[in-house]
N, C-alpha and C positions, 0 to 999 in steps of 0.2 A: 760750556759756560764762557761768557766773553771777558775778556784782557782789558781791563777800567785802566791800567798802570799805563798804556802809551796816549791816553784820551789825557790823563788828569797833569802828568808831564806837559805836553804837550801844550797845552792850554795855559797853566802856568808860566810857561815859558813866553807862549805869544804875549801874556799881558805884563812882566817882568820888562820883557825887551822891546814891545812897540815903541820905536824913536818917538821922541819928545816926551814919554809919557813921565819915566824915572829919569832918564836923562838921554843923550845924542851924541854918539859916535860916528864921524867928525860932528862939530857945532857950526853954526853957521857965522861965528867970530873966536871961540878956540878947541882947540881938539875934543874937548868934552863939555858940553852944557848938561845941566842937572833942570829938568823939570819945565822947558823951554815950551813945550808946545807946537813943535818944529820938525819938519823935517825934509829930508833931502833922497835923491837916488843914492850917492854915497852913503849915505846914514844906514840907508834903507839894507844895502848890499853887506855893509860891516855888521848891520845887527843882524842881518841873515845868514851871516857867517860863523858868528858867536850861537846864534839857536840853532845849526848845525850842529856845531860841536861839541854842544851841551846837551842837546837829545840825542844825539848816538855816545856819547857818552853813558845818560841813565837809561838810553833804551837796549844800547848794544852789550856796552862794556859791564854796566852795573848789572842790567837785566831788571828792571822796576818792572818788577810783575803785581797789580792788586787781581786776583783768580781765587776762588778756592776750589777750583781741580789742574790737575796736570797740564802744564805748559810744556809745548814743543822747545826745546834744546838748541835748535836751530837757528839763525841771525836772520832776523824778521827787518830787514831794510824798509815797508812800505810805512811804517810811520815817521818815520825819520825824512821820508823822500816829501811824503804828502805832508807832513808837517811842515817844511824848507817852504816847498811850494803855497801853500794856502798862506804861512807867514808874508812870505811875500806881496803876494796878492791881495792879499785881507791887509797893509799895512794902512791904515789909516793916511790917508792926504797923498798915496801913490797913484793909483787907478781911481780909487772916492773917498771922500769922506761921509759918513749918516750918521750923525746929523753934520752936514755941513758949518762950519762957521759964521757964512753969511748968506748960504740957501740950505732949504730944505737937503741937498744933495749938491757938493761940493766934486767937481772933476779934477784931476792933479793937480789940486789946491797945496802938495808939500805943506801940509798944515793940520795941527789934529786937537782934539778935544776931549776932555776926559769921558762926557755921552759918545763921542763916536768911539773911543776906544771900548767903552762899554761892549756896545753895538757889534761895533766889528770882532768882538771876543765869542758873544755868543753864535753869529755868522761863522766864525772858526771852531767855534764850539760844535754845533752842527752839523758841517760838512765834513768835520775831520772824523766823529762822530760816525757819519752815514758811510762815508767811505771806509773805515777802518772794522768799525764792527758790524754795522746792518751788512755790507757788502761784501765782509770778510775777504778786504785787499791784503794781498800779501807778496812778497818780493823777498823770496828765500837764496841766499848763499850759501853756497859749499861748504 
């Protein structure tokens, strides 16, 4: 049976923390903007670093398991890795935006939209998705 608990975190979290979307750490005029629609490689790095530490927190520390048969005991690092990573990647206005703001597809426009955020969620939806459970990636510690 597959592990829903690092898909539903995880996801959660991408759309919680996508810079500009609730708000932007740093802002583009003070340390924090709320709701801006904005954003930066520093933004981008700060909120990548906060969904770090908030997915191995509920995926490490707490253990957010949704299963109902037996979960290995063991520290499952590849959600937490491929999480950080697809966060990043997928952040809206870093690599692209879909929908762009003022094309079809927007290139490091630092700029985002509540459809691309949509968008780029279920894109992270997806991938994190295929790689975690269709592919059963895993990245075990001692």
């Amino acid at each position: 049976m597959s592990d829903w608990g690092p898909v539903f975190i995880a996801v959660v979290l991408f759309i919680l923390l996508s810079p500009g979307l609730l708000f932007q750490v740093p802002g583009k005029s003070r340390i924090i903007e709320f709701g801006n629609f904005q954003t930066s490689g520093g933004s981008i790095l700060v909120h990548a670093i906060i969904y770090f530490a908030l997915i191995a927190i509920f995926l490490l520390a707490i253990g957010v398991h949704i299963v109902s048969i037996f979960v290995t005991s063991m520290a499952d690092w590849a959600p937490v890795v491929v999480g950080v990573v697809l966060f990043v990647l997928l952040s809206p206005g870093l690599l692209f935006e879909l929908p762009g703001t003022h094309h079809h597809v927007d290139f490091g426009s630092f700029r985002t939209n509540g459809k691309a955020v949509f968008i780029h969620t279920l894109i992270f939806f997806a991938a994190f998705t295929i790689l975690i459970l269709a592919l059963h990636l895993h990245i075990y510690t001692g």
